[in-house]
FIFI-764432 format. One line per field, with one value per residue: x, y, z of N, C-alpha, C in turn; residue in one letter; residue number from 1. Coordinates in Angstrom, 3 decimals. Example, Ala and Ser with C-alpha at 12.3 -4.5 7.8 and 13.67 -1.06 7.14 Angstrom:
n_px 13.190, 12.850
n_py -5.690, -2.250
n_pz 7.800, 7.080
ca_px 12.300, 13.670
ca_py -4.500, -1.060
ca_pz 7.800, 7.140
c_px 13.200, 12.900
c_py -3.300, 0.030
c_pz 7.800, 7.870
res A, S
n 1, 2
END
This chain:
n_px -4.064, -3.702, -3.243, -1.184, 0.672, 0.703, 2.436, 4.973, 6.910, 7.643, 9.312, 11.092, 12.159, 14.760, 16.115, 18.273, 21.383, 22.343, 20.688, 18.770, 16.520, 15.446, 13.627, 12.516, 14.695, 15.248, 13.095, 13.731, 15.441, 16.327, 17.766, 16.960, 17.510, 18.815, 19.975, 19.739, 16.984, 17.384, 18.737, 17.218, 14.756, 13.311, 13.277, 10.948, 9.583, 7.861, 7.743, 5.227, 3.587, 2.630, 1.318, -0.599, -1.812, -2.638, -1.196, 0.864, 0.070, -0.381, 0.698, 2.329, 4.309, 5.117, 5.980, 8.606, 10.319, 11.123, 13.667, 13.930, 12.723, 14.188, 14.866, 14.807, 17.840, 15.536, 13.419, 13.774, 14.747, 12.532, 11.009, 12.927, 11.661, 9.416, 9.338, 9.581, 7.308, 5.831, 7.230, 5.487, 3.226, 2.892, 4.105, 2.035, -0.280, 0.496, 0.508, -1.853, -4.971, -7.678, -7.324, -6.242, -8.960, -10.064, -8.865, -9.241, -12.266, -12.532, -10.555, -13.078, -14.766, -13.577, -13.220, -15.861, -16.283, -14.889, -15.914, -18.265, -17.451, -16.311, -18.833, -20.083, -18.503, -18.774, -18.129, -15.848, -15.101, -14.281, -11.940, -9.250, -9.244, -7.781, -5.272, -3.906, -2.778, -4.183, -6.624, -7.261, -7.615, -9.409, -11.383, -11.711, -12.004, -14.671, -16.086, -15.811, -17.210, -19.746, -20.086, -19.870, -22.556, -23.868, -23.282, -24.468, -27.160, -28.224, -27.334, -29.064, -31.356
n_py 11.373, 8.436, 6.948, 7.126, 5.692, 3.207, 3.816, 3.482, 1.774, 2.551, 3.677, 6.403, 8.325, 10.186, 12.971, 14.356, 13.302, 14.917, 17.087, 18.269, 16.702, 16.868, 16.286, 13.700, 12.528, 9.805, 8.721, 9.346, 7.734, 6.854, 6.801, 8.484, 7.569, 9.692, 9.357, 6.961, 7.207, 9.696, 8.409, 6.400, 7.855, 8.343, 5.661, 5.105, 6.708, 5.782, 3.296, 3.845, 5.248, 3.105, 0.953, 2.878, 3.483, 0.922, -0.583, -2.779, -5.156, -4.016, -6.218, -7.535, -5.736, -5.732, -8.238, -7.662, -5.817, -7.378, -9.408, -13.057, -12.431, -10.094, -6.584, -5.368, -2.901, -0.961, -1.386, -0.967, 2.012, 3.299, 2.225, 3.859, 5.991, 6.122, 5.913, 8.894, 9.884, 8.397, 9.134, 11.628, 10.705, 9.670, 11.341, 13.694, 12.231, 11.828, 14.541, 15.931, 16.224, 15.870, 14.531, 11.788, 11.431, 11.014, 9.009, 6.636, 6.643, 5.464, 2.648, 1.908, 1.408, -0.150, -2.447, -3.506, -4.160, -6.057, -8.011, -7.893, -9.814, -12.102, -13.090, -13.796, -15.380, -18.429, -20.648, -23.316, -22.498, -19.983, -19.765, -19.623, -22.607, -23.612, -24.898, -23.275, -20.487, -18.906, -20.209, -19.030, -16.704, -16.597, -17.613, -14.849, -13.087, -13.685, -13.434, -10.550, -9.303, -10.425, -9.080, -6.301, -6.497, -6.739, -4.470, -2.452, -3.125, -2.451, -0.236, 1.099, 0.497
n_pz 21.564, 21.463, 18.969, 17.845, 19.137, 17.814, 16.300, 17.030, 16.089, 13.732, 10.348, 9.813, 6.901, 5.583, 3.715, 3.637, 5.304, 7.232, 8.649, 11.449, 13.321, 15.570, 18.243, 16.454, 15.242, 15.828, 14.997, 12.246, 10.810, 8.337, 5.208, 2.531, -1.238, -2.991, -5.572, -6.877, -7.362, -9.430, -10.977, -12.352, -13.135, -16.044, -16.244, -14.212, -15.121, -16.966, -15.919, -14.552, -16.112, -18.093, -16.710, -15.832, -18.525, -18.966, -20.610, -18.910, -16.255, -12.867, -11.870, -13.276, -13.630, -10.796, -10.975, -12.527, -11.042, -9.161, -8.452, -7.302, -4.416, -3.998, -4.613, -7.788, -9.488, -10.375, -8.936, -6.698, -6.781, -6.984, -4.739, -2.535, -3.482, -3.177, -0.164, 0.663, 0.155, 2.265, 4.380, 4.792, 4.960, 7.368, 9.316, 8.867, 9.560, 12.397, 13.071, 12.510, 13.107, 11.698, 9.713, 10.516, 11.827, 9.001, 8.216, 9.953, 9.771, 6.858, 7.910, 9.291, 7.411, 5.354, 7.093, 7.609, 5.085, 4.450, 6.836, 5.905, 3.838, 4.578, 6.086, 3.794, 2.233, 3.520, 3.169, 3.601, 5.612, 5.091, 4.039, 1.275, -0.436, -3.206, -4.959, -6.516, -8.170, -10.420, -9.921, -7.003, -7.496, -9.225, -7.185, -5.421, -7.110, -7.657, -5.203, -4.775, -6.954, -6.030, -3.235, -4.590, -5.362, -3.689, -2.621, -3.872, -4.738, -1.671, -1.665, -3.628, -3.125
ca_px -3.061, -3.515, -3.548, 0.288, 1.464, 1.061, 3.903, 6.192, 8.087, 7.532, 10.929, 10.984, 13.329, 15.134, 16.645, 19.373, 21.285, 22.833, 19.790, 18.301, 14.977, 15.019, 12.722, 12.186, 16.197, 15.677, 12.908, 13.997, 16.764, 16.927, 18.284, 16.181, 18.696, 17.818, 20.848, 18.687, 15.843, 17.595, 19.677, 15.901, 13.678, 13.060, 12.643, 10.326, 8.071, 7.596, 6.692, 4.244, 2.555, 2.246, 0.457, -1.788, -2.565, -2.855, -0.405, 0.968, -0.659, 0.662, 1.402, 3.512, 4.957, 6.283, 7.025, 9.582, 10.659, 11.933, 13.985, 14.255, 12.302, 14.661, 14.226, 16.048, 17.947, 14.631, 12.701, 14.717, 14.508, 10.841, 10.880, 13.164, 10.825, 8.271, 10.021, 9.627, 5.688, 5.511, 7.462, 5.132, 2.170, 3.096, 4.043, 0.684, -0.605, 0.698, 0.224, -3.234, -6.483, -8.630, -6.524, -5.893, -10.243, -10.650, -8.412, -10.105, -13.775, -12.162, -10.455, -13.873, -15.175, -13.061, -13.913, -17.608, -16.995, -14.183, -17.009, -19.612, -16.728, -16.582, -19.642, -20.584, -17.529, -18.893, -18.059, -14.635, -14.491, -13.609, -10.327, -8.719, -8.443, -7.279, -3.912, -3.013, -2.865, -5.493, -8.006, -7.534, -7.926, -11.113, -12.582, -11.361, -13.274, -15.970, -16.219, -15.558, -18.407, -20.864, -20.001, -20.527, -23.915, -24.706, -23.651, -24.990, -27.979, -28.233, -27.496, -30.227, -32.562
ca_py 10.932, 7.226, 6.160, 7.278, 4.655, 2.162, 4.053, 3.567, 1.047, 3.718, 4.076, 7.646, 8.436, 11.807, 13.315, 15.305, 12.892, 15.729, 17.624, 17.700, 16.656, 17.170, 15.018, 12.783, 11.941, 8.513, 7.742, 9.025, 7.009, 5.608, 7.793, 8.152, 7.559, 10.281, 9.062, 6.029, 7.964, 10.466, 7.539, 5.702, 8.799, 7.669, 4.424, 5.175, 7.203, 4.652, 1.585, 4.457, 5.347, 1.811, 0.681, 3.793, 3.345, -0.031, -1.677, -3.295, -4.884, -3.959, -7.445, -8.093, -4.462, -5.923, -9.361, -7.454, -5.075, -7.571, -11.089, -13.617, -11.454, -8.593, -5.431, -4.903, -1.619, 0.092, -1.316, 0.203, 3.135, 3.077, 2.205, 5.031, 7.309, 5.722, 6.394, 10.334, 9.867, 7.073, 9.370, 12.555, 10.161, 9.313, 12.668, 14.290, 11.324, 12.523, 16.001, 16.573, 15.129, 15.766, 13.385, 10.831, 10.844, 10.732, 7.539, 5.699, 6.338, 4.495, 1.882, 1.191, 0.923, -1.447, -3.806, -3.412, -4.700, -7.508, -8.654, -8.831, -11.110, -13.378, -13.772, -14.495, -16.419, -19.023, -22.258, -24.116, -21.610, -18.608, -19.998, -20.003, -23.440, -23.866, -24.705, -22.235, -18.977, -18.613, -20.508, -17.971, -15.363, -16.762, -17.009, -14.033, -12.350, -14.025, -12.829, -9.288, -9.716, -10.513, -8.216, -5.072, -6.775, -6.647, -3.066, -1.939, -3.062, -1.924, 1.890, 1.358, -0.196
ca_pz 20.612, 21.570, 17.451, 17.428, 20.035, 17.084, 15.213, 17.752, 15.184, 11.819, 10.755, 8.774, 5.536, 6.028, 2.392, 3.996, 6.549, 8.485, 9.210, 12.607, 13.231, 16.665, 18.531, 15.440, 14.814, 16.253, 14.342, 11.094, 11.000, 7.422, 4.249, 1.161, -2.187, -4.286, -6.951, -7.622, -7.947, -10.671, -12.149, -13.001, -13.185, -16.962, -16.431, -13.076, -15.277, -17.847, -15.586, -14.087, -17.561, -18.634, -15.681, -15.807, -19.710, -18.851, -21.098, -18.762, -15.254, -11.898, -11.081, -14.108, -13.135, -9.774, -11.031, -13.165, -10.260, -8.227, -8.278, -5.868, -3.511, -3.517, -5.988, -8.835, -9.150, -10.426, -8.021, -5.332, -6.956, -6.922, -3.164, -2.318, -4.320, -2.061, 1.360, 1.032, 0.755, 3.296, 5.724, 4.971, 5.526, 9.023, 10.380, 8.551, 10.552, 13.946, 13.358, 11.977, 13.850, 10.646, 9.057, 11.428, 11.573, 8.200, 7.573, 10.538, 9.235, 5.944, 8.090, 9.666, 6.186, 4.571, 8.092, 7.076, 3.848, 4.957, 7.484, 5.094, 2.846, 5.403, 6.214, 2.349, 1.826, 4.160, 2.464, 3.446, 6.757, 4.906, 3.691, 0.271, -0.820, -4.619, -4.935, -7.859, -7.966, -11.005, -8.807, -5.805, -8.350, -9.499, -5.991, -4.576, -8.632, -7.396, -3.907, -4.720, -7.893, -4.980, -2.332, -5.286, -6.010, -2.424, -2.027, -5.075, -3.755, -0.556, -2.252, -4.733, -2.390
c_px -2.773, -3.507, -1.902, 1.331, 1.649, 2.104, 4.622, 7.156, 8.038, 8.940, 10.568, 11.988, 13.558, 15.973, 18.026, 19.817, 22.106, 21.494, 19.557, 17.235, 14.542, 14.808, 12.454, 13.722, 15.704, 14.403, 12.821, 15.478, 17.365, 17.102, 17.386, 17.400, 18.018, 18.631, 20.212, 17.928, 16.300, 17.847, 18.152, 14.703, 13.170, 12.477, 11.310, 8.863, 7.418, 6.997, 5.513, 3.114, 2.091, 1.676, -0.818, -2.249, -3.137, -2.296, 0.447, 0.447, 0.035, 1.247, 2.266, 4.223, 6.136, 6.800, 8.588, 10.616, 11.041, 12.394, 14.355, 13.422, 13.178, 14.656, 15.265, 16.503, 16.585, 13.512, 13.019, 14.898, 13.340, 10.563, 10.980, 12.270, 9.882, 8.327, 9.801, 7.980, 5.042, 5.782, 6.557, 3.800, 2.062, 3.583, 2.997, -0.210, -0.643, 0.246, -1.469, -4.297, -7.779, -8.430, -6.618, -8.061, -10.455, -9.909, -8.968, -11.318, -13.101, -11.978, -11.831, -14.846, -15.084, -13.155, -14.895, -17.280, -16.289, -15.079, -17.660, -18.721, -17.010, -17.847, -20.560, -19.996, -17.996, -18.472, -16.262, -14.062, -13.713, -12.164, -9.951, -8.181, -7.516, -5.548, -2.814, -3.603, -4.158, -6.816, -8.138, -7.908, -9.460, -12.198, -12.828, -12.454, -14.722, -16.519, -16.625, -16.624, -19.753, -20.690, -20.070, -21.447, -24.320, -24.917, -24.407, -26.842, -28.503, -28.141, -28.153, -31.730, -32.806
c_py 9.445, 6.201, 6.566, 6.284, 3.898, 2.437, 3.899, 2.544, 1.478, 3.876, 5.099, 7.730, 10.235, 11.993, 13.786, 14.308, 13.579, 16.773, 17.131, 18.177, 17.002, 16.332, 13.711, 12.519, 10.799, 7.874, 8.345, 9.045, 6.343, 6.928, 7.714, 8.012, 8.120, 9.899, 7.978, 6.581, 8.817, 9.398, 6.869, 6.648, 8.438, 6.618, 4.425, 5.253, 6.389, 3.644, 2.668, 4.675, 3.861, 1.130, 1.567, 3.617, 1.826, -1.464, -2.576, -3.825, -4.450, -4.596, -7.834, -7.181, -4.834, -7.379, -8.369, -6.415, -5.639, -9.196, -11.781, -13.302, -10.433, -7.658, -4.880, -3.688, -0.514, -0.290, -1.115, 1.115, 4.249, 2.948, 3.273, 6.365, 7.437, 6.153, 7.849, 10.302, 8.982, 8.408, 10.995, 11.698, 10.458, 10.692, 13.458, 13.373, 11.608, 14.052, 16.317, 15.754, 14.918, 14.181, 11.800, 10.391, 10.169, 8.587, 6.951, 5.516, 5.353, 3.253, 0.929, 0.707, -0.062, -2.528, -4.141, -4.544, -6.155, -8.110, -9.320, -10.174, -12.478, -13.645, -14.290, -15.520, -17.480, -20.774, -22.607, -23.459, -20.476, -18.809, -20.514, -21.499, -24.572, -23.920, -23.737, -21.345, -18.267, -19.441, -19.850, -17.260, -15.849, -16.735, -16.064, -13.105, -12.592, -13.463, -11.391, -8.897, -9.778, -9.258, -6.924, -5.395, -5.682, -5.483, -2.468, -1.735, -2.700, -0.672, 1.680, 1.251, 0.776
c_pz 20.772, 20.260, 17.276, 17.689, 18.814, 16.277, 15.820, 16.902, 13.392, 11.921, 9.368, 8.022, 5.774, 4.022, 2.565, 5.975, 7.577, 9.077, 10.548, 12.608, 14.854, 17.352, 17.816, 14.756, 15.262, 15.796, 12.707, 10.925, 9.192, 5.907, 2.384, -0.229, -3.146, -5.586, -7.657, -8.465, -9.511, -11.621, -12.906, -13.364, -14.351, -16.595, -15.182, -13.648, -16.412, -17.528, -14.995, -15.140, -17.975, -17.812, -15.597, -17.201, -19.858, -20.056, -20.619, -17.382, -14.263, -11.451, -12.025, -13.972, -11.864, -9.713, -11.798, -12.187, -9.169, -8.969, -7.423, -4.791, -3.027, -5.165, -6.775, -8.694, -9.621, -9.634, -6.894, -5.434, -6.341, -5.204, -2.555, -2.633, -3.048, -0.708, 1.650, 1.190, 1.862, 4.487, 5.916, 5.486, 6.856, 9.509, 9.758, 9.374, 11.902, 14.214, 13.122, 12.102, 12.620, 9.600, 9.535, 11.380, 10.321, 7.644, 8.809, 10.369, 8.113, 6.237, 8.531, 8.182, 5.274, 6.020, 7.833, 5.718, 3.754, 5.861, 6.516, 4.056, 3.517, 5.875, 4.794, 2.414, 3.438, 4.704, 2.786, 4.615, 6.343, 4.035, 2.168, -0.036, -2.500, -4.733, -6.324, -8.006, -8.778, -10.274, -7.840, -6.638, -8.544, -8.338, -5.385, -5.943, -8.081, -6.234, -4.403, -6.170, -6.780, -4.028, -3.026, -5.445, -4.617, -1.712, -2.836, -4.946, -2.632, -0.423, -2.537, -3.665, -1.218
res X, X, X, X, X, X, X, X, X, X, X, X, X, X, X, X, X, X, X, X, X, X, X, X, X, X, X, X, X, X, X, X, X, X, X, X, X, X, X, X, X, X, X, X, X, X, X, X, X, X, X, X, X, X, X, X, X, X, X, X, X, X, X, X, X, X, X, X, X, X, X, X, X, X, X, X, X, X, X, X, X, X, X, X, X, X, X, X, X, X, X, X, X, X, X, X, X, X, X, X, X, X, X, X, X, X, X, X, X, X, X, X, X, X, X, X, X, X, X, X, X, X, X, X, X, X, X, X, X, X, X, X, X, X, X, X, X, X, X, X, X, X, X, X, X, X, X, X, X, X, X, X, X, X, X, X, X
n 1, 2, 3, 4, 5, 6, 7, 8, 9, 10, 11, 12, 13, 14, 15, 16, 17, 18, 19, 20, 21, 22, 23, 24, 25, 26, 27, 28, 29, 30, 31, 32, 33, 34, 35, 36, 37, 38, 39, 40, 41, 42, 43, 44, 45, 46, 47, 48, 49, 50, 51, 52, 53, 54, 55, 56, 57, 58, 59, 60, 61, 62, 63, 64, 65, 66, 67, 68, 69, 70, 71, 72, 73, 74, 75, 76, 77, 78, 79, 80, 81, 82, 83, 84, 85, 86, 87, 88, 89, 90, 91, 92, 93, 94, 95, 96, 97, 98, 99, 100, 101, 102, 103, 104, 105, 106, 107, 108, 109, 110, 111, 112, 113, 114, 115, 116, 117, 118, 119, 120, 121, 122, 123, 124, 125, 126, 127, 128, 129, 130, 131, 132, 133, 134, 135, 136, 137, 138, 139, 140, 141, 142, 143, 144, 145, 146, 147, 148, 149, 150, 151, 152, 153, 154, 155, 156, 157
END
């Protein structure tokens, strides 16, 4: 169970804050707000459809879901929503070794393919240097344009 140690700072969302968890009271310490959740359920499933039909993107989704850098009331909704699957993650995480394999074959997967980035992306030492945001976008398109060639290849081949 040496892949758990790294949760030792997971902080879990409980629904019910008189329940006892037992062993796991001290680290689910933080209260999910299901009144949010009802009060926006509408509006929740709306920015959800329009992102999935693709009328609108996800990044104009969470420019509008937060200001300042803190989250409007429906993007605190949306969080909260978030907090009950975050905290089943992490104890399906601890509990179940099938699990716990299958997302580390993945993690070693997406290293594989962040390796091969960097070693494409060779030019400027790896490092984003465009000072505006549509120029990262374009190199980062570009990157990720090459690195499907290269797998694409490498299946076919």
């Amino acid at each position: 169970m040496a892949e758990t140690l790294s949760l030792a700072d997971q902080k879990l969302w409980r629904i019910d804050p008189g329940a006892d968890y037992g062993p796991l009271n001290t680290a689910a310490r933080g209260k999910v707000d299901l009144g949010a959740i009802r009060r926006h359920w509408p509006d929740i499933l709306r920015v959800v459809a329009s992102i999935h039909t693709g009328t609108v993107t996800a990044h104009d989704a969470l420019r509008v879901l937060s200001r300042d850098g803190h989250p409007t009331p429906l993007g605190a909704a949306i969080a909260a929503y978030g907090r009950i699957f975050k905290s089943l993650h992490v104890l399906s995480y601890i509990d179940d070794e099938p699990y716990r394999r299958d997302i580390k074959a993945i993690r070693n997967l997406q290293e594989t393919r962040h390796d091969l980035g960097r070693h494409v992306f060779h030019g400027q030492k790896g490092e984003l240097r465009q000072k505006y945001h549509t120029g990262m976008e374009d190199q980062l398109g570009a990157l990720g344009l090459v690195l499907n060639c290269i797998t694409l290849w490498n299946t076919v081949t």
